[in-house]
N, C-alpha and C positions, 0 to 999 in steps of 0.2 A: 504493500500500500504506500509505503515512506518513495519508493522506489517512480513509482506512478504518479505521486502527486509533486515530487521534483522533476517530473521530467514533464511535466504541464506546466509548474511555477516557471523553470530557468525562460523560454520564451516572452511570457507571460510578463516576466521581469523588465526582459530584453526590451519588449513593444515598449512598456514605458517609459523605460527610461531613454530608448531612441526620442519619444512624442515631449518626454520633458528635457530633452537636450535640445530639440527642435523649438522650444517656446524659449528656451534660455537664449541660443543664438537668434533667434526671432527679436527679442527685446532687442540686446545689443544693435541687429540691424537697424530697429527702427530708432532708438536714440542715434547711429550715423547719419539716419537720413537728415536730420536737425542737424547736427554739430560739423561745425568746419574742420577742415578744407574740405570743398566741394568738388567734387573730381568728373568735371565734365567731359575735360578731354576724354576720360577712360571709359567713365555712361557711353559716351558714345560710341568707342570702338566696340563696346558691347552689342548696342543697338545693330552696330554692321554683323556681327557675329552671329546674335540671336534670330534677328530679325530677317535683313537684306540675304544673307545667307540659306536662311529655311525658304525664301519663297518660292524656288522653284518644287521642294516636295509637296508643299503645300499647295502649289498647284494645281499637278497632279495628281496626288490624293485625292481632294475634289471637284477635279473635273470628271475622275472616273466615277466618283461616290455619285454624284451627282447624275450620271450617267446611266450608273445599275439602277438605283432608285428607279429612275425614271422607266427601267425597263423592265423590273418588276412591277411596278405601282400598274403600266398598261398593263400587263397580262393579267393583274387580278381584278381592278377596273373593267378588264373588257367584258368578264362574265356576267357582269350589272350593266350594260351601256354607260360609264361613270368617266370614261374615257378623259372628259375635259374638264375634271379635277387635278389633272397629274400635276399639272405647273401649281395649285394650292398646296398639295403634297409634300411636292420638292423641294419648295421655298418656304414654309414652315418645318420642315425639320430639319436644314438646311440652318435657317437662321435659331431654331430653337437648342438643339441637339447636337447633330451630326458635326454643325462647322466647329462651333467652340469645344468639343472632346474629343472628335480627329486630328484638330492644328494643334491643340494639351499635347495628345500621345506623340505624335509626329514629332513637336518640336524636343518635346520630352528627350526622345530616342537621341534626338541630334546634338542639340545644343544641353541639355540636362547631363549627361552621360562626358562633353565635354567638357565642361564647367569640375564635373567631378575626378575625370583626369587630369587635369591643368591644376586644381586644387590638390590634388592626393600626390602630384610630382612635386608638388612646393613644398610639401608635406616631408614626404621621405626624402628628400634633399637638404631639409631642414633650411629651405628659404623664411618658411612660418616664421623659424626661431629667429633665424634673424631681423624681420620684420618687427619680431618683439624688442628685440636686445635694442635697434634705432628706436625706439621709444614710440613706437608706429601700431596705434589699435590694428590686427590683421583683419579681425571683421568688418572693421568701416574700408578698410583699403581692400576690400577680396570680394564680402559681400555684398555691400549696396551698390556698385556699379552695375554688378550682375543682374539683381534681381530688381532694379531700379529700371533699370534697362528692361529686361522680360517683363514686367507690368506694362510697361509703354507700347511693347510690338507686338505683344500677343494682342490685345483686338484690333488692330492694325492688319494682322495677320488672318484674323476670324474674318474681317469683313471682304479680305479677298476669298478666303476659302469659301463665304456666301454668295459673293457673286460669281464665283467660277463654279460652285453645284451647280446654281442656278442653270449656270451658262451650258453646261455639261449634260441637266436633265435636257432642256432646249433641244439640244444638239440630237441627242438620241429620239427625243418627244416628232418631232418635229420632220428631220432628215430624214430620219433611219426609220420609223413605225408611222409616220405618214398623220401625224397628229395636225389640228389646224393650229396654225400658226396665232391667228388672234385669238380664239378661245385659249388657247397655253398662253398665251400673255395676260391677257384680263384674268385668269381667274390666280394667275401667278401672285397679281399684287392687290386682287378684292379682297380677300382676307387678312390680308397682313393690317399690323397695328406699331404702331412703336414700341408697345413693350416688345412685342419679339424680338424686336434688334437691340432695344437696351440692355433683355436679360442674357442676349448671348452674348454683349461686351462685357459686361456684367460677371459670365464666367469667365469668359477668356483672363480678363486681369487677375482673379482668383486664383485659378491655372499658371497662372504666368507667375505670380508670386510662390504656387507649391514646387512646381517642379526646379524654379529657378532655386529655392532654402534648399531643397533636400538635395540634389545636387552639391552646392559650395558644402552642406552640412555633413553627406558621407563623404568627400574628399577632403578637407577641413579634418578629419579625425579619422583619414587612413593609420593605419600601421599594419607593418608587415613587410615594408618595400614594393619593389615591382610585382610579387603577388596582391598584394592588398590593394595596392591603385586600381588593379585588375577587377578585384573584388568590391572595391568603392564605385567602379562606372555603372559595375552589372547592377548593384544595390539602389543606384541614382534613377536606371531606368525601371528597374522593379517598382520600385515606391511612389517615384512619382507617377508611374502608372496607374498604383493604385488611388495612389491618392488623390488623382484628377477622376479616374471614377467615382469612388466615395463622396468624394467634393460633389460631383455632378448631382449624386443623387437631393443630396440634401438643399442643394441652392436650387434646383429645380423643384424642391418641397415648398421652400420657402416664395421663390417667384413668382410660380403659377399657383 
């Protein structure tokens, strides 16, 4: 029983104190964001890194998404005559759903996972300690640029990936299954509302904030060397994986 019930606590352990390591560096970031020096130049090369960089997956990620959508939604639409719904379909989940937690995971994979290698090499190189020893906070010089930056271009990045589903159901709606062209446009944007696109900027910045902490936060507290960086990327995409799901569910409880 002693045997069983340690080996459900040690994880169990693990979860929290990863989630209260995460609120600890969480504060610290947010007190950098107030206190000088303001490190714009660096925001910014972030912004090229995070942002400018992921557009092209981001692309195509939803132009395809955008695309299946639109080519499932007809074949089960056709069975009702409902056909000239598609375009309200694919631009509500689109703007609700799909854009803001495809461009999460997506940028997640790319820029999260590097964020936690570049941090986890400063790390076992012990650049961090040096950092410390010049009398230099490492989280206001490591984290807020980073995650200062991914708030900023994740729904930057959402609102391409809704107009390129969009563009993508179109594509398929339209071209390819012989859909009318004015009915897929009007009923594209008769139902939409503002909150649809507030509440997917709305996640996007959320997202843009989880995966950019947990990221700096598993690299930030590698050890191990060249294994454990290894081990810090895979952890970066793991978590923030999850963590843009979990996020999703509960800010989509809260929005709608």
């Amino acid at each position: 029983m002693k045997a069983v019930l340690e080996a459900i606590g040690r994880p169990v352990l693990r979860l929290l104190e990863g989630v209260g390591r995460f609120f600890e560096l969480f504060g610290q970031t947010l007190r950098g964001f107030v206190r000088p020096p303001y490190q714009i130049a660096m925001t910014a090369k972030q912004v090229v890194r995070v942002g400018v960089d992921s557009v092209p997956v981001v692309f195509l990620t939803a132009l395809f998404t955008g695309g299946v959508l639109a080519l499932q939604t007809f074949k089960g639409f056709q069975r009702f005559h409902a056909e000239g719904y598609i375009g309200s379909v694919v631009a509500l989940s689109m703007l609700r759903e799909l854009g803001p937690v495809l461009t999460g995971l997506m940028v997640t994979g790319r820029a999260g996972s590097a964020m936690a290698a570049e941090l986890g090499s400063m790390r076992v190189t012990e650049q961090i300690d040096a950092l410390v020893s010049l009398a230099t906070d490492p989280v206001q010089y490591l984290f807020v640029p980073r995650v200062l930056a991914s708030i900023i271009v994740a729904p930057m990045l959402v609102v391409l990936a809704d107009v390129t589903g969009i563009l993508g159901g179109y594509l398929v709606a339209v071209q390819y299954l012989g859909a009318n062209p004015v009915v897929y446009m009007n009923n594209t944007f008769q139902y939409l509302n503002m909150d649809d696109m507030t509440s997917g900027l709305i996640k996007a910045a959320v997202f843009g904030l989880l995966f950019s902490m947990i990221g700096c936060q598993t690299g930030y507290d590698t050890k191990g060397g060249a294994e454990g960086v290894g081990t810090s990327t895979t952890s970066a995409v793991v978590l923030g994986s999850l963590a843009i799901l979990i996020a999703d569910f509960f800010l989509t409880k809260v929005l709608f």
